[in-house]
Each structure stands twice: as C-alpha cells, then as structure tokens.
C-alpha positions, 0 to 999 in steps of 0.5 A, a space after each residue: 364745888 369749885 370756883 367756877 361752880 360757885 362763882 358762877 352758879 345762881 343763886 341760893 338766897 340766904 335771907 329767904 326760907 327753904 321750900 316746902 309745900 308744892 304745886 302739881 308739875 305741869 309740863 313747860 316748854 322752854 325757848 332757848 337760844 342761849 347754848 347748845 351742844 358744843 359749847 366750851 366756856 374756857 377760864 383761868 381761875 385767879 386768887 389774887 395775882 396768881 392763877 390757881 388753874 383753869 376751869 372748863 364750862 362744857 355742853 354735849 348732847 343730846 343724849 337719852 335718859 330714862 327715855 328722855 333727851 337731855 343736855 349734859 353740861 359740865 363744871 371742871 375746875 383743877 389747880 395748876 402745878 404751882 398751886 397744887 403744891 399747898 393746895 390741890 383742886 380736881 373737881 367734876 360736876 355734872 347735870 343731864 338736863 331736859 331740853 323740852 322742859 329746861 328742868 334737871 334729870 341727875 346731877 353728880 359731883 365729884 370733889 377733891 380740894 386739898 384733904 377733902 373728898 366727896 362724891 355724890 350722886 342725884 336723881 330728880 323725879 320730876 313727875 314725882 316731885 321727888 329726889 333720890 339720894 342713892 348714896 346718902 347714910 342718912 335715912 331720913 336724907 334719901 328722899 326728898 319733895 321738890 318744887 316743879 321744875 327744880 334744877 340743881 345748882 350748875 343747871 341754874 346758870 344755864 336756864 337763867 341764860 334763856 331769860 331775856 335778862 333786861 336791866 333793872 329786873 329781878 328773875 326767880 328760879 327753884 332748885 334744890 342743892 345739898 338735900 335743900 330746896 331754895 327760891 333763886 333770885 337773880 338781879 340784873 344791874 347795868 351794861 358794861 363794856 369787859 375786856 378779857 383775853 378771849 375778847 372785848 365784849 357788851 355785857 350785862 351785869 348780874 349779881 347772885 348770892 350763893 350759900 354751898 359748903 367747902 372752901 369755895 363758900 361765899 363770903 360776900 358778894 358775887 359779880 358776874 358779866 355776862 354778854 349782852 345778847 341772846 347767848 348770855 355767856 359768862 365772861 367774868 365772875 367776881 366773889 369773895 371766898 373764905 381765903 380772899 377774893 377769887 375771880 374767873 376770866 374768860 380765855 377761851 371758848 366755842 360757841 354751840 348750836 342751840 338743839 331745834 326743839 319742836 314744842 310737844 303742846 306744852 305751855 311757853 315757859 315765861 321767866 318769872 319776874 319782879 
C-alpha cells in the first residue's frame, strides 16, 4: 500500500501455504483496551536521510454497517514536496471493523505512488465465509471463501494490538489480502527502551513478514516497536524496501477511548499461541 501500511501491517508469511478449507464462523468476543475512537498515530516516513512524507494511523467511530457497529480505521501516507518531485505518494486505505467480534466488514484502498493507480473495493461476509470483489475484471476472482474471523491486512495491526503480546510467544491471525487467504504469525523478541520526537517509551519488539505488491513490497525484514503496555501503539517501524531501507518514526499522537462493549454471550476470544 504505502509505507506505513506495509511496514506496519502483520504479517503474510511467505514460507507457510495459502488457506483453503475452513471451519464454521462461530461468534467471538473480543476484549479490547488497546485503541478506540479518536486515536491518531502521527509518523514521518524516512528513506535514508531523508523525509519522504508523513503518514497518519486514525480510528473514528462507531458507525453502522449492514446493521452492525464498527470502527473505521484508517492508513494515510503522501510524500512531501521534495520527494514528490521524482516520485509522488497519495495513498488512503480503509477498514470498518466489528467491535464485538474484532473481524473486518470492508476494506478500500485507494493508490497513487508515482505512475501507478489502483483502487479497490472489499466486502466480507462473515457469516458467509465469503468475500466480494465488486470491481474485479476477473471472474473467477469476484468471490472467494474466507477463514472465520478473516481480517484484511490494516485490520491485522489493530486486532494483534489486544493480544497480551508477552516476549518470547508466537501469535497467529487469519486474513485474507489481495484475493489470498494467509495465516499470520507474529513474533514478539525483547524489551526496549525507544526514543523518538513524540517521546521516550517502554516497548516490545515484535517482528512480521509481510508479502504485498508495489513499491513498498518487502525485501527482508521488518522491525516494529510497540509500547509495552496495554495499548500497544507503534512507535517505530524498521523494513527494508525495494529501493532501500524505509523507517517510520512516531512524531505525534492522541490517544482514543477504547468503546465499552457488553459481551452478547458470546465465547471470550483467546489469542492463540505457540
């Protein structure tokens, strides 16, 4: 997508197979008091030496879709005028997300990274276990089965934020991205200390793979620091990139209110763990 997306969305693993059988979507509830509306996450986007732009992590709601409540989270990113003289960025993704069951209703994006544009469109059915591609030219391509509780791959951060994330575990989480279905696998390393211009902060270190298309595609690695508490906001992303080595720095933010949810009956969500 762009580089905070990529950077910082978990994680496509490249050495495990896509998904394509799947159990009945049972109904889950999810404890959260990581993020809520109102949040704003704030980072300069630096290739080297220099700032490439900025790009802006948001959460609004709740709002209504198809009858349920959701959060809509946002991905900006756009290059600064510098950079857009030889390469221009304006990229908007968004998700609407259940807040009961942490699972992903629609997801958008919206590209412009130099020559290239794309727009796309994503309904989930949850109860279904299908999504839709409205504007797909592929047939074939339009609709496709999901694994229970698939999430798109902005989604992913925000749910992996709710898990305790203890060092030294191993998380997994479905998605589906790009007409693929992927088992996620989130590696949490070490404690750190990270200074950056929003502030000083306790942080975990977590490590995701990511595969995507476009000129934010990993080449190797990717870092991310994430506060050591129970909000679990990224402060610093590390990856290398087709042309180099891109990092994400924190400069700003506003903390949200996490949305008291009352538990329908549904069983407790329980991250799952290796």
């Amino acid at each position: 997508m762009t580089a905070v997306l990529i950077v910082m969305s978990l994680l496509l693993t490249d050495s495990l197979e896509t998904v394509s059988s799947f159990e009945e979507c049972l109904p889950r509830y999810v404890e959260n008091n990581a993020f809520g509306a109102g949040e704003r996450l704030e980072f300069s986007v630096e290739y080297g030496i220099i700032k490439a732009g900025t790009a802006v992590l948001a959460v609004t709601g709740p709002e209504q879709f198809e009858g349920l409540m959701a959060y809509r989270i946002s991905a900006t990113a756009r290059s600064n005028p510098a950079f857009s003289t030889f390469f221009e960025v304006n990229d908007v993704n968004e998700a609407l997300m259940d807040i009961v069951q942490f699972h992903t209703l629609k997801f958008s994006k919206d590209l412009h990274e130099g020559d290239f544009e794309y727009h796309e469109e994503v309904f989930f059915d949850q109860d279904a276990g299908l999504v839709y591609y409205p504007n797909e030219t592929d047939s074939s391509l339009m609709q496709m089965d999901i694994p229970p509780h698939a999430l798109d791959v902005l989604s992913c951060l925000y749910f992996a934020r709710t898990f305790p994330l203890e060092v030294g575990n191993t998380y997994y989480i479905d998605s589906h991205v790009d007409n693929e279905n992927y088992p996620l696998e989130i590696i949490v390393h070490e404690r750190d200390r990270i200074r950056v211009p929003a502030g000083e902060f306790d942080c975990i270190l977590v490590q995701p793979t990511l595969q995507s298309q476009g000129l934010f595609d990993q080449q190797g690695e990717i870092w991310v620091w994430m506060t050591d508490d129970e909000r679990h906001m990224p402060v610093l992303m590390r990856s290398a990139i087709v042309i180099g080595e891109i990092v994400c720095v924190l400069e700003d933010y506003t903390l949200g209110t996490p949305i008291e949810v009352e538990n329908p009956g549904f069983d407790v969500y329980v991250a799952e763990t290796q």
